[in-house]
N, CA and C of each residue as an Amber inpcrd file, in Angstrom:
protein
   240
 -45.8340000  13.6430000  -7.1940000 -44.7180000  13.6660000  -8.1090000
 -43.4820000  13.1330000  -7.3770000 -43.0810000  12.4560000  -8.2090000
 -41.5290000  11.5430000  -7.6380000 -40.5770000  12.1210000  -8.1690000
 -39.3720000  12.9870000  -7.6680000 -38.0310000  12.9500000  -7.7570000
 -36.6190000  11.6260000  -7.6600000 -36.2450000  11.3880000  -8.3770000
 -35.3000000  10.2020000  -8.5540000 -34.3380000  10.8020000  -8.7320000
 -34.1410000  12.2000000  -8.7670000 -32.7270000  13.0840000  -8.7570000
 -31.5850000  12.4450000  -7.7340000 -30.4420000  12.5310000  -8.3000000
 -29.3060000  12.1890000  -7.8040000 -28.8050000  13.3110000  -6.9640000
 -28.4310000  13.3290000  -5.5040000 -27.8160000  14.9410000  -4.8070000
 -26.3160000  14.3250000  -4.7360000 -25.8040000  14.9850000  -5.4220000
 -24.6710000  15.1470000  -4.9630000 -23.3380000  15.4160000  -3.9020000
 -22.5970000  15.1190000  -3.4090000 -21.6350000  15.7470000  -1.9700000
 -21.5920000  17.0110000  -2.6140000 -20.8810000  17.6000000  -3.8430000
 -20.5210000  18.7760000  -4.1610000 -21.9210000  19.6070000  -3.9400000
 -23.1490000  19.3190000  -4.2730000 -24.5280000  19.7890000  -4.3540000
 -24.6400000  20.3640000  -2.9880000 -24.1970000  19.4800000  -1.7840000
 -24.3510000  19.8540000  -0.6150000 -23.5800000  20.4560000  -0.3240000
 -22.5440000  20.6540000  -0.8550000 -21.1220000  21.3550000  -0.1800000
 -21.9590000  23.0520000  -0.7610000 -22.7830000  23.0140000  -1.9560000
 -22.8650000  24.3350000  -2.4930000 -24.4120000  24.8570000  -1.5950000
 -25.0220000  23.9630000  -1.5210000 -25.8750000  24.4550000  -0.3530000
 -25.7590000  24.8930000   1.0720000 -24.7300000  24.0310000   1.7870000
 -24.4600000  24.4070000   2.8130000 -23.5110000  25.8650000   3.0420000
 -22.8140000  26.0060000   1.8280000 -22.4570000  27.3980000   1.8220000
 -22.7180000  28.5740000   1.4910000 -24.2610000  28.3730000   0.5240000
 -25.3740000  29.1530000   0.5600000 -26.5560000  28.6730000  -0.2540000
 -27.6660000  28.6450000   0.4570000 -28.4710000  28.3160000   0.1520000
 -29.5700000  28.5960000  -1.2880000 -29.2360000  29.8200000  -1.2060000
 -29.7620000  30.7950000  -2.0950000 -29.0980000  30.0970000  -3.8510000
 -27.7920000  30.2360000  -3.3040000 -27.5830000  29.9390000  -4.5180000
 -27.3240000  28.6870000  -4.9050000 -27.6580000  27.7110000  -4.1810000
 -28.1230000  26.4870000  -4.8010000 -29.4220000  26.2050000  -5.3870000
 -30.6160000  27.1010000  -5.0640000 -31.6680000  27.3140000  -5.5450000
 -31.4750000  27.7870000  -6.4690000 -30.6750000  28.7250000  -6.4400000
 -30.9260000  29.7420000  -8.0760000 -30.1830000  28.4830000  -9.0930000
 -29.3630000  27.9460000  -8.9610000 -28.5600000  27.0860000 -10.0090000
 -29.5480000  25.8700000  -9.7020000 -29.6660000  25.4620000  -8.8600000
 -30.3620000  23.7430000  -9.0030000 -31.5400000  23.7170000  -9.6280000
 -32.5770000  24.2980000  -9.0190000 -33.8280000  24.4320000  -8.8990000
 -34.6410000  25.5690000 -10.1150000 -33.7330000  26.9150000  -9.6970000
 -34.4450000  27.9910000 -11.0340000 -33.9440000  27.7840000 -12.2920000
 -32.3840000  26.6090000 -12.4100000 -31.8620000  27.0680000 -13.3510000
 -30.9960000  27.6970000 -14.4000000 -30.7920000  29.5560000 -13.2610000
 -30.2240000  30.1200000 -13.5010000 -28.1230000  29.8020000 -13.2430000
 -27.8970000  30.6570000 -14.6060000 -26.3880000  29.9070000 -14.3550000
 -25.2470000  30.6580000 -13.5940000 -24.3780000  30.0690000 -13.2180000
 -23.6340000  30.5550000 -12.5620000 -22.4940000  31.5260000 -13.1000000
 -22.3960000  33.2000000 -12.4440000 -21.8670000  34.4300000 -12.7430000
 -20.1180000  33.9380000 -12.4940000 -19.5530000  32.9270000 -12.0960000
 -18.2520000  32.3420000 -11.5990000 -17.7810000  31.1350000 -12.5940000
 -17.9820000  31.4980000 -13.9520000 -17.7220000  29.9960000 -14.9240000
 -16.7000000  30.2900000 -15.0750000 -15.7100000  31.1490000 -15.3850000
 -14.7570000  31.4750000 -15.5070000 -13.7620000  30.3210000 -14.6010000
 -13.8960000  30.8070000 -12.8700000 -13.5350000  30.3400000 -12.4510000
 -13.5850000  28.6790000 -11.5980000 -14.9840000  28.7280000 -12.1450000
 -15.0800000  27.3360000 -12.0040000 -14.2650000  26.5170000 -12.5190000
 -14.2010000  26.9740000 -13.8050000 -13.4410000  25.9370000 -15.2570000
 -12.1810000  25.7220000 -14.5490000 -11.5400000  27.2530000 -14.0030000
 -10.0920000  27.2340000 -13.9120000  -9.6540000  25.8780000 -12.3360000
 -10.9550000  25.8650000 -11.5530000 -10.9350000  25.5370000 -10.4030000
 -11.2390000  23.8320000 -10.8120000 -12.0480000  23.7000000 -11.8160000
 -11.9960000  21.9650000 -12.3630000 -10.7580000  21.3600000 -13.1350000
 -10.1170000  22.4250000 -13.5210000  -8.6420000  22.0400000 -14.6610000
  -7.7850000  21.9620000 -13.7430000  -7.5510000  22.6190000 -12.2500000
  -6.4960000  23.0150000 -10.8990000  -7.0780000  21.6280000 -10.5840000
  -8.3220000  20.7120000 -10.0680000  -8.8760000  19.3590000  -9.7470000
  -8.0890000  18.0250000 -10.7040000  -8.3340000  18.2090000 -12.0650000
  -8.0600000  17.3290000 -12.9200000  -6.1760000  17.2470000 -12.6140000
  -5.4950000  18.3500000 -13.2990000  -4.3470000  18.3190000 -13.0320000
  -3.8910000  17.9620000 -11.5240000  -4.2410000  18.0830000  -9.9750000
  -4.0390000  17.3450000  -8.9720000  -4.1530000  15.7840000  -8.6840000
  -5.2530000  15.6500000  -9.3170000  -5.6250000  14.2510000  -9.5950000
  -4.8810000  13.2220000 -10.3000000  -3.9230000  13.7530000 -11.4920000
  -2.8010000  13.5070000 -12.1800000  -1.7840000  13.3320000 -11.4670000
  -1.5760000  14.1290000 -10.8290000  -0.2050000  14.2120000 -10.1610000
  -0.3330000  13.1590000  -8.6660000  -1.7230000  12.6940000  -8.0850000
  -1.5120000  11.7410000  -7.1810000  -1.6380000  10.2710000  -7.6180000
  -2.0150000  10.1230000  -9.3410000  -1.8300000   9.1810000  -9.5570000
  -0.2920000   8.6230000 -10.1300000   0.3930000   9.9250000 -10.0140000
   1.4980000   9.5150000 -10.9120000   2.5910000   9.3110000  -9.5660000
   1.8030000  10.0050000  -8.4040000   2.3630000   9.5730000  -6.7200000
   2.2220000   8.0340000  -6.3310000   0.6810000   7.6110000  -6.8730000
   0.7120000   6.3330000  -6.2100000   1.8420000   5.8570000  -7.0100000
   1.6380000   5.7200000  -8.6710000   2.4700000   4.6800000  -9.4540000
   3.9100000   4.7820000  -9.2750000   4.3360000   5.7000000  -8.7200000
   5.6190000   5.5990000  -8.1530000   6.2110000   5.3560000  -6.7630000
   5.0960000   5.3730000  -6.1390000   5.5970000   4.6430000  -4.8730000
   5.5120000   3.3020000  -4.9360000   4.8090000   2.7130000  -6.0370000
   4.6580000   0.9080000  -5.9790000   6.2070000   1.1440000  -6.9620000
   6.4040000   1.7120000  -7.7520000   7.9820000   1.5090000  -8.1280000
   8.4800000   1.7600000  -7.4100000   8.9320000   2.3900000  -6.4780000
   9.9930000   2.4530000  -5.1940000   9.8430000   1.7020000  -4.6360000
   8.5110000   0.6260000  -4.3390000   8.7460000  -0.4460000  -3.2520000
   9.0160000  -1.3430000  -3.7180000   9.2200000  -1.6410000  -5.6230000
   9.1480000  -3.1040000  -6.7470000  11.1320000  -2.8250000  -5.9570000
  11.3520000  -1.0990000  -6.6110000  12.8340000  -1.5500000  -6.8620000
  13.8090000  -1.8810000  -5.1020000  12.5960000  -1.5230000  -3.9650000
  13.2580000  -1.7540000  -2.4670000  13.4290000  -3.5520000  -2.4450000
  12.1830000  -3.8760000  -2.6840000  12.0020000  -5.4590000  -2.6210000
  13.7250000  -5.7620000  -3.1440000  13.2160000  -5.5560000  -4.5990000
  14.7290000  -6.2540000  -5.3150000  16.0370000  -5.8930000  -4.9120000
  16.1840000  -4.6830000  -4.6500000  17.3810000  -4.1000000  -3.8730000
  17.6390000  -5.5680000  -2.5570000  16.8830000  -5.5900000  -1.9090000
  17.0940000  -6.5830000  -0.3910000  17.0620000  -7.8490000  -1.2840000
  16.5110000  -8.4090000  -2.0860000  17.0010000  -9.4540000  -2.5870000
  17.9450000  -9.6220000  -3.2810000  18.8730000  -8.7850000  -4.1520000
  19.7990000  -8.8350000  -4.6080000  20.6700000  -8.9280000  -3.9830000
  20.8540000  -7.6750000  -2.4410000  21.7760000  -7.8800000  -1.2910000
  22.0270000  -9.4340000  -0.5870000  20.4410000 -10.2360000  -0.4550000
  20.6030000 -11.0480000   0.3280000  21.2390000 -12.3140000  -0.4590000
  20.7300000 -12.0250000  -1.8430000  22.0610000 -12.9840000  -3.0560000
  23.4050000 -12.7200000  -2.8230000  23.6880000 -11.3170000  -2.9690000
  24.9940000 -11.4500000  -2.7050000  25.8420000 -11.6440000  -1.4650000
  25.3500000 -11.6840000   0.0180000  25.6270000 -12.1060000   0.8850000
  25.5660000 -13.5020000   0.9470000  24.9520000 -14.4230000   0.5060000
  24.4950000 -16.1500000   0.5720000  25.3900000 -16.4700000  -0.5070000
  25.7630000 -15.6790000  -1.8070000  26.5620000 -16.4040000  -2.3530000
  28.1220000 -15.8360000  -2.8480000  28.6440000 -14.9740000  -1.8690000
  29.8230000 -14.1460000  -2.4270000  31.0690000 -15.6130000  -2.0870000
């Protein structure tokens, strides 16, 4: 019998911190007594994830408006 299952980093992160209960969830099935806080711990993920994209897109605006800042300066020095 062939497995073509996909393992996951998180899969391993939950095995390596116990074994047991990566068996009981992967393998038996059985579900996990922590949904509660899972959910709360994937919505705390999503919302971080938000907030470093809204980090990158504003650091490429701080560097659009640095660029233009030094070119505007170097206009007005070349042509005052």
């Amino acid at each position: 019998m062939k497995d073509d299952r996909i393992i996951r980093a998180s899969e391993l992160g939950r095995y390596s911190f116990c074994a047991k209960a990566w068996w009981l969830g992967s393998v038996e099935g059985v579900p996990s007594a922590n949904v509660r806080e899972m959910d709360a711990g994937t919505s705390a993920h999503e919302q971080h994830g938000q907030a470093v994209q809204i980090s990158a897109w504003l650091n490429r605006v701080g560097i659009v408006c640095l660029v233009l800042g030094a070119l505007a300066l170097t206009m007005f020095v070349i042509f005052r």
